[in-house]
Steps between C-alpha positions, in 0.01 A plus 500: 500500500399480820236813635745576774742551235305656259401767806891552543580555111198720479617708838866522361350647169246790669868603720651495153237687331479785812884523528512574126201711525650749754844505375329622148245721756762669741861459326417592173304812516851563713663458262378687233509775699871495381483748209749653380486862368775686276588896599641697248761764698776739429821424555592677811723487840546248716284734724183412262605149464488473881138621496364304279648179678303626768204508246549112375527373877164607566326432189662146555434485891159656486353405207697202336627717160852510378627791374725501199623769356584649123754849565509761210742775404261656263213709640308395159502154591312354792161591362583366188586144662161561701313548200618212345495285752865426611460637864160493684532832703756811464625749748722770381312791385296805672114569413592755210734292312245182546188767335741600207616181446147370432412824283773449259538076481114497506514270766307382851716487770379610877620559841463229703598686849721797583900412600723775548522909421882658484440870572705699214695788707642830450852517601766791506874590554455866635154571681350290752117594413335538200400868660848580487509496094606842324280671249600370145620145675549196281360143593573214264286266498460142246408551136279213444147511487374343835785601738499878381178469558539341859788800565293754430215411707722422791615869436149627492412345885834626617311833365793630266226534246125392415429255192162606255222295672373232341855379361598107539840506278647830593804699299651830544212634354266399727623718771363814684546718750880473477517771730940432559508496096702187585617354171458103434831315355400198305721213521489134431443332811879352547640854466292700740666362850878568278328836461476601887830701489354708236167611562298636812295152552405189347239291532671092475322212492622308806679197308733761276539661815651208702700394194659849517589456838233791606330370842156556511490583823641874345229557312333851566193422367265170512206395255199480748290216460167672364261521233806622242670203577278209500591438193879410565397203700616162446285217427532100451305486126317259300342386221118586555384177397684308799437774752251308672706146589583459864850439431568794401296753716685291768864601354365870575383336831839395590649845402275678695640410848615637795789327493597639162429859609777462785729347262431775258556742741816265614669530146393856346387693808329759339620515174199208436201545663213215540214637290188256542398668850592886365175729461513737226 
């Protein structure tokens, strides 16, 4: 072969070897940027589908990470799935249920970043203000453990009554200074916005509220966003031992937004409030 030639052949392979190089260089790192990261949800409304669309198209646009997601009707299940692997992040359940959870399963799971808080309210058929209660005036709120709990806080910064300092889970026992002697109806939670007729007040969580047609635009009372109720905010959760990989703190990344605030605000008004930029 002729050096000319040989010059040509060996020019043809160093293009070769550089075209290769930087398609393996610049595409690839590209493309593995692709990941794809499994969300275990609720099943909810159309309303939350909506906003997490609005999640996926910027973890896809911004940082190249399909969303796919696994939807529960249990409240048991989604850190179960997390724990064993089946979804990679979870976002369903407030700080308090996330620290029992991991109390009684014996397991690690952590906030990842803050989502979403829905104030509990205090809503009535006959007064207008929670100063306008009679002596001796009944207020149902939900039997179970952590929204009773949540109720009767909420009726402690409306200043009905005071809870004993230093409490975390309250009861009925737990309060002081009950200076109306208002008496507390305990109901499951279903029952206490079918209650309204009957009693003085109730204090509804907001989603058995809109399914019994209450708007919660009526509501007399709202649960401030303070120290009481830190605890009732949302967070995307996950298994301690991935909370360091990119991908994910990236999914909280792409929930975080601005644009996801509006459309938050678009969908609930303020039934839902954006929690990660709340001070407590």
């Amino acid at each position: 072969m002729k050096k000319k030639q040989k010059r040509t052949l060996w020019g043809i392979i160093i293009a070769l070897v550089v075209i290769v190089g930087g398609y393996f260089s610049f595409v690839r790192p590209h493309q593995q940027a692709n990941k794809t990261v499994t969300v275990g949800i609720m099943s909810g409304t159309q309303k939350d589908d909506q906003l997490w669309d609005n999640v996926a198209k910027t973890a896809k646009d911004k940082y190249g990470i399909t969303l796919k997601f696994k939807k529960f009707t249990d409240y048991n299940q989604p850190n179960k799935a997390l724990s064993n692997g089946d979804v990679d992040l979870n976002a369903f359940q407030h700080k308090l249920f996330l620290k029992e959870w991991n109390e009684a399963h014996h397991t690690d799971i952590v906030s990842l970043g803050d989502t979403m808080i829905t104030p509990i309210r205090v809503y009535s058929n006959q007064y207008k203000s929670l100063n306008d209660l009679p002596d001796g005036a009944t207020i149902a709120v939900p039997n179970d453990a952590t929204n009773e709990s949540r109720a009767l806080f909420a009726l402690k910064n409306a200043g009905i009554f005071n809870i004993k300092k230093g409490t975390k889970l309250a009861t009925i026992k737990d309060i002081t200074d009950n200076k109306k002697n208002v008496k507390i109806k305990e109901l499951s939670a279903e029952q206490v916005a079918r209650s309204l007729k009957d009693v003085d007040a109730a204090v509804i969580n907001t989603n058995y509220a809109s399914a019994a047609g209450i708007d919660y635009k009526s509501a007399i009372f709202v649960e401030p966003t303070n120290q009481d109720s830190k605890q009732w905010v949302n967070v995307i959760a996950v298994d301690k031992k991935n909370a360091d990989k990119q991908a994910l703190k990236d999914v909280v990344k792409a929930y975080q937004t601005e644009s996801n605030k509006q459309l938050m605000k678009k969908l609930y008004g303020e039934a839902q409030v954006p929690a990660w930029d709340l001070k407590f």
